[in-house]
N, C-alpha and C positions, 0 to 999 in steps of 0.2 A: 549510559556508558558507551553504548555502539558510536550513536554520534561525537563523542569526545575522542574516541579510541578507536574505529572502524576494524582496522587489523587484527587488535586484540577482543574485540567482541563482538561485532556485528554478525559474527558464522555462527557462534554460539545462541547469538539472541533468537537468530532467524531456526538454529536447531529447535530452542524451547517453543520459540510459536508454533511453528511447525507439526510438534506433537501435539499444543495444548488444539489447532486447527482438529487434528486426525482424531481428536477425542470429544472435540464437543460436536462437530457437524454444521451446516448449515443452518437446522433449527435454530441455531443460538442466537439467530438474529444480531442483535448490535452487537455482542464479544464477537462472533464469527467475524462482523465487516472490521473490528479492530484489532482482529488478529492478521485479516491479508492485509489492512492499511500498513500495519507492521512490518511484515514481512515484504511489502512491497518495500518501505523504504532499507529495511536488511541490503536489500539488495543494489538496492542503489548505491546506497555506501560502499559495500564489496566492487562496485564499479561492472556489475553482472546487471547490466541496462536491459536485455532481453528477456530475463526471468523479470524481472523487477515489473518490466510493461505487462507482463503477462498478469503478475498479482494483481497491478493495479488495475486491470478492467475486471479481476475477478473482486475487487473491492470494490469499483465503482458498482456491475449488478448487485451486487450483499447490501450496498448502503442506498441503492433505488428503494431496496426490499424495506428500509426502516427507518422512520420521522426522526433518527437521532441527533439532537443538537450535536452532542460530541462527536458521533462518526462525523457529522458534516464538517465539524472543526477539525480531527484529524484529516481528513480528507485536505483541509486547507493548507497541512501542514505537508501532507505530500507533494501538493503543486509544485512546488518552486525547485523538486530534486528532477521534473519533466520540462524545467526552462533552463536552457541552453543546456543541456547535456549532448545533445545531437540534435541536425537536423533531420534525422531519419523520420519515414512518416508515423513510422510505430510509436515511437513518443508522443507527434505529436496529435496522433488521436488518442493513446491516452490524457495526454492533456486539454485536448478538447472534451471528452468526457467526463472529466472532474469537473471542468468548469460548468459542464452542463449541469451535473448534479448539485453544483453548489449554488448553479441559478434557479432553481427549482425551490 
């Protein structure tokens, strides 16, 4: 719904992961890295590119952390909100890091 609606639900969605992040932990392994994949692209949508980079390298270390096809596959589906949004360098070392992870 966030991607079809951004304004009307991307604040909300990134509110829900946010909590479901602050209750499960890091232990959670692959929910953990697809709750900041999540959140990482919340944010993008919201057009808040600075939080968003931030999630994203805290998904990229979470999904070093675990062999999961699907993180790696959501992680694919973040790339492309880190091409052309800016040239600033902060995106584009998060988008060098994803790709790292997705070459691995």
């Amino acid at each position: 719904m966030a991607r079809q609606d951004p304004r009307g639900h991307a604040e909300a969605a990134a509110q829900n992961i946010h909590a479901a992040l602050t209750k499960r932990g890091a232990e959670a392994g692959r929910s953990y890295a697809l709750d900041l994949i999540g959140l990482a692209e919340c944010h993008f949508l919201l057009g808040d590119v600075t939080v968003a980079v931030s999630h994203t390298h805290r998904a990229v270390d979470a999904a070093a952390r675990t062999r999961s096809s699907r993180v790696r596959a959501q992680l694919g589906q973040l790339y492309p909100y880190t091409v052309g949004r800016s040239a600033s360098r902060t995106v584009g070392e998060a988008r060098a890091r994803i790709r790292e992870v997705l070459s691995s």
